[in-house]
N, C-alpha and C positions, 0 to 999 in steps of 0.2 A: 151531846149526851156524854157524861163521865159516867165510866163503868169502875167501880171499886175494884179489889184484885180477886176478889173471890167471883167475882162475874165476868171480870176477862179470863179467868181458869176458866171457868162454866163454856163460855162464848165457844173457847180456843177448843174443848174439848167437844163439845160438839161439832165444828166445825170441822176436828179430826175422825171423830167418828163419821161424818158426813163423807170426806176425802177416801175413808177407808171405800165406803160402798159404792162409790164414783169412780174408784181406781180396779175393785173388783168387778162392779158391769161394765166398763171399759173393756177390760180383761177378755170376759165372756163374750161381746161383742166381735172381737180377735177372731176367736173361733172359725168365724163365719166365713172370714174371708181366707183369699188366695193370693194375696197379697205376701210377697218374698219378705218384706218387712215386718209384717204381721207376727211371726214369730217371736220374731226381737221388742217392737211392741208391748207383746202381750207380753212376756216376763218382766218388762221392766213397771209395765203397770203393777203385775202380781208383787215385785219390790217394794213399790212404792204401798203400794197398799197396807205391806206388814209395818212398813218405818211408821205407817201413818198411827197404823193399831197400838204402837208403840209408845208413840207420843200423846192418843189417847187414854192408855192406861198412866202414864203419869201426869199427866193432866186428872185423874179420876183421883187417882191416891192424894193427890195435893188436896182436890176440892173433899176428897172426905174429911181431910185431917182439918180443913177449917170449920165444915160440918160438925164436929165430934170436941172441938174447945169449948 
């Protein structure tokens, strides 16, 4: 299956917003434990999380501006 570029935008940007919510109950699952690493873990998910939010919102701005041609 070939995806045009307005649908590998779409795909990527879902996929990021997916990453976001995977990386923040990741996160929260941290919590739980007692685990010395756990700490360090959990912040770097909570990192990851924002680069992800990140890469979703410009992933969003692209696919609106081909929306709105």
């Amino acid at each position: 299956m070939h995806l045009n570029t307005r649908d590998t935008v779409l795909k990527k940007m879902l996929d990021a917003q997916e990453n976001v919510r995977d990386y923040e109950s990741f996160s929260k699952r941290l919590d739980e434990e007692n685990d010395s690493y756990a700490a360090e873990v959990k912040n770097m998910f909570k990192e990851f999380a924002e680069e992800s939010g990140f890469q979703a919102q410009k992933l969003k701005e692209v696919l609106e501006k081909y929306d709105n041609r």
